[in-house]
C-alpha positions, 0 to 999 in steps of 0.5 A: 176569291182571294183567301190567302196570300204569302209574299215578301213583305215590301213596306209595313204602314200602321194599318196597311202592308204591302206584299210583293207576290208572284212580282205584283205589288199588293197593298191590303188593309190590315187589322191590328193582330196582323201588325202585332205577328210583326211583318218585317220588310223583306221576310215571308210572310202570310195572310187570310185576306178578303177581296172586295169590289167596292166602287169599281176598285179592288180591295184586300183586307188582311187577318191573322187568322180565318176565325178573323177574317170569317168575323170580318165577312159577318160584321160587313154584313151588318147593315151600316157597317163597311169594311173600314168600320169592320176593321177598325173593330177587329183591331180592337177587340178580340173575337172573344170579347166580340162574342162576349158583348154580343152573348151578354147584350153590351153593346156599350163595350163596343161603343169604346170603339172609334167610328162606333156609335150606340146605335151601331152597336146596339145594331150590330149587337142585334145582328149577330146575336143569333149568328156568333156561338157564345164564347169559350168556356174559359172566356168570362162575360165582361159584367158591369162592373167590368164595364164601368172599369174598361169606360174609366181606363179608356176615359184616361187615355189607355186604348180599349186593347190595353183596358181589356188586358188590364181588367183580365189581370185583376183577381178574382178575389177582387172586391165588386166596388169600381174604384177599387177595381180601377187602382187594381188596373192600373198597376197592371199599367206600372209592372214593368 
């Protein structure tokens, strides 16, 4: 199996890369981290990767780091859920939020995801209750009401990465009423 690579990257796509390694062009599916780590054409770069066999083609898929690539083979063992759909999810929603929504029972978190329904978030939530470790002590449990918040920014428009950034942004102090919380979310948005 195919763990990791290091190449010279060739053409960056929005969810795919090509690395050149040993002279042979690979393309591999990528979550959005990798693309954050910015591969630029024609500089060196690394990834953990899983290769798989699926209708008699080869596949890679690449992650930033082998706690994602090790979310990646546990999601894609969830019945229902394939290596796109597993991507997807990666790309957006971090680890930590993963282990949250699944620690808490919230499926409804990973509902924001596109490809994912209630019935394969409650599915994967079931799976994996037992298999992910709660997150990190300094990790909080998304309550409800952050919910209800990340549902109303995502209703706007912003991305459920960007929700996510600008619900860790409200104070603590913050009061425990949505709207209120929303107004603070959003000038997470306006700061330059």
């Amino acid at each position: 199996m195919i763990v990791t690579l290091r190449g010279i990257v060739q053409h960056v796509e929005e969810e795919a890369l090509v690395l050149e390694v040993g002279g042979v062009g690979l393309r591999i599916a990528i979550t959005r981290s990798v693309l954050d780590a910015g591969p630029q054409v024609g500089k060196p770069f690394f990834l953990h990767t899983a290769l798989m066999l699926r209708d008699e083609k080869f596949y890679l898929y690449g992650f930033s780091s082998a706690e994602e690539h090790a979310l990646f083979e546990v999601l894609i063992g969830v019945s229902g859920v394939g290596p796109k759909l597993a991507l997807s999810l990666l790309s957006n929603v971090s680890g930590d939020i993963l282990r949250s929504a699944v620690a808490g029972n919230q499926p409804e978190v990973l509902t924001k995801v596109p490809g994912i329904g209630r019935k394969t978030a409650e599915k994967i939530v079931f799976h994996l209750k037992d298999v992910l470790a709660a997150p990190p002590m300094g990790v909080p449990m998304p309550s409800q009401l952050d919910t209800e918040v990340l549902e109303a920014l995502t209703a706007l428009g912003y991305s459920l990465v960007e929700a996510q950034a600008a619900i860790q942004a409200i104070p603590e102090d913050a009061p425990e009423d949505v709207e209120e919380r929303v107004r603070l979310a959003l000038r997470f948005f306006a700061k330059p």
